[in-house]
BAKE-767988 format. One record per residue (C-alpha): x, y, z. Coordinates in steps of 0.2 Angstrom, whole numbers, plus 5000, padded with zeros to 4 digits. Layout:
% BAKE-767988
XYZ/...
% end
This chain:
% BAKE-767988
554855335327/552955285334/552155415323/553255375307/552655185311/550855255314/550755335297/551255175289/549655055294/548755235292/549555235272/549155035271/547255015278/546955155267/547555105254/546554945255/544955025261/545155115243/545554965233/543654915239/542855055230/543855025216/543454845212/541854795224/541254705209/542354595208/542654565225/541854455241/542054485259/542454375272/542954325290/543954195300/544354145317/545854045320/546853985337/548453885335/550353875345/551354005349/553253965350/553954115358/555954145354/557154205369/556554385374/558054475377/557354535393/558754665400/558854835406/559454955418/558854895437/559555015446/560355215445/560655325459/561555495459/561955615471/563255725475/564555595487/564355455473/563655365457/562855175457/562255105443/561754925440/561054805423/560254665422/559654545408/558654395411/558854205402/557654065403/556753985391/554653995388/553253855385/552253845372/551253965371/549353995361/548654115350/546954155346/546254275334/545154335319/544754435304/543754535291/544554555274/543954555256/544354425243/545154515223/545154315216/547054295219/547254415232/546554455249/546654605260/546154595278/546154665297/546554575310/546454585329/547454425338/548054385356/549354305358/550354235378/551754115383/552454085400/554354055405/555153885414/555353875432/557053955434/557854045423/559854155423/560054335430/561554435427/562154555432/563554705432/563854825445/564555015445/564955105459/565855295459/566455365475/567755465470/566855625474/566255545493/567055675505/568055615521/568855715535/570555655530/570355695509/570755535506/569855385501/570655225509/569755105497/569455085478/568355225474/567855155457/567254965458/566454865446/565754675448/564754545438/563754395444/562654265438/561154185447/559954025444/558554085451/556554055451/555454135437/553554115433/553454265418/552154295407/552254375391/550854435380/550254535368/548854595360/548854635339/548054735326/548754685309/548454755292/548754575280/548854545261/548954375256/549354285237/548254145235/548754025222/547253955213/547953865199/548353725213/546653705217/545853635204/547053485203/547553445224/545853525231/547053635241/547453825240/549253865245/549554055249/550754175256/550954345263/550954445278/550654605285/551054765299/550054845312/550354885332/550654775344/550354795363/551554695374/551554655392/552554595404/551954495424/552554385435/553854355445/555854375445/556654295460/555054305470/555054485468/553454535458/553454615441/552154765436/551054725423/551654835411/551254915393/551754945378/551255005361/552554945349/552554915328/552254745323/552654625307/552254465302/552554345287/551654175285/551254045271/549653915274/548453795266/546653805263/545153705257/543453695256/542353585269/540553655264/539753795254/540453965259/541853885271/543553835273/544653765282/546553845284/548153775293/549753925292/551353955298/551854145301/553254225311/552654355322/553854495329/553554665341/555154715345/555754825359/554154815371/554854945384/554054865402/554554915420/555254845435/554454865451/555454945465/555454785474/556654735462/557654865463/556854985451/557055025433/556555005414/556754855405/556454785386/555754645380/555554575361/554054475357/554654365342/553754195339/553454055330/551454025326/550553845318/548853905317/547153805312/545653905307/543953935297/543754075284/541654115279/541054175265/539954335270/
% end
């Protein structure tokens, strides 16, 4: 799935890279830095937490985790090249929100001791259990990512000359990385990796403040889903997955170079 993902961005910054040698006459290069608020959406934060196996029994437990996250920031920037009503563009942007102070875990239990041996064959309790529980307990998470996004966006000129204003839309593909810290229960988290594919769609404003410059306000929805983190053996082991989808109000400057 990676490499079919990877092959994708390769297909899409090339093809932009060739668009430039086709039409650099008609086209101008850029860059813009933007920073803005980042509303991240409920995680889904679950996994397995704990499995053991062994001869006498089976255990196995799951856990997800609910509680809501602050607002978060994002900052970032760009290089792209400008066609007149399209632009193409890489960009690099970091992203990182932090949860509440509490937050729910469940969880669900299975335990197998149907194959446990005794001296008299027999088993004189229920070999096959299964329990749930819920727990308010403390959290200070930090999610985060870090982005490399391949953009095209649709700038409607025929706007400008009346309002002063250019609207636009677009949006884009790329890789995400995507990690996890903190704290669960006062049991600490590792600070965990991974490389996941990203989207994101947006649509923004633009206007000129001085020659060469201007100044941009957007809204895009950001998403890297299925970050696949880990749980340190402190609370009780295992893999767990987190999606990174959030709401972004950015505020930024684009150069003419």
């Amino acid at each position: 799935m990676k490499i079919r993902k990877l092959l994708m961005i390769s297909t899409t910054v090339a093809a932009l890279t060739g668009a430039s040698t086709v039409s650099a006459d008609a086209a101008s290069t850029y860059a813009s830095i933007f920073g803005g608020a980042s509303f991240l959406g409920q995680p889904h934060i679950s996994g397995s937490s704990f499995t053991h196996y062994s001869t006498r029994y089976y255990m196995y437990s799951k856990q997800s985790v609910d509680t809501s996250f602050k607002t978060g920031f994002v900052v970032g920037g760009n290089y792209g090249i400008d066609w007149g009503n399209f632009r193409t563009e890489l960009e690099l942007a970091y992203r990182e929100s932090t949860s509440g102070k509490h937050g729910v875990v469940k969880t669900s239990y299975e335990l197998d001791l149907r194959h446990y041996p005794t001296t008299s064959g027999t088993i004189s309790f229920n070999p096959y259990t299964t329990s749930k529980s819920t727990r308010t307990v403390p959290t200070a998470i930090r999610l985060s990512a870090y982005s490399l996004m391949a953009n095209v966006w649709y700038d409607f000129h025929n706007f400008e000359a009346s309002t002063g204003l250019t609207p636009y839309i677009g949006g884009g593909i790329g890789m995400a990385q995507v990690k996890i810290a903190g704290s669960i229960d006062n049991s600490r988290l590792f600070e965990k990796n991974d490389q996941v594919f990203a989207w994101q769609v947006g649509a923004g404003v633009s206007m000129p403040v001085w020659s060469g410059t201007s100044l941009f306000l957007d809204y895009r929805y950001f998403s890297a889903d299925s970050a696949h983190l880990y749980i340190e053996p402190g609370y009780h082991g295992g893999d767990v997955n987190a999606d990174f989808d959030s709401h972004n109000v950015l505020v930024g400057l684009r150069f003419a170079l």
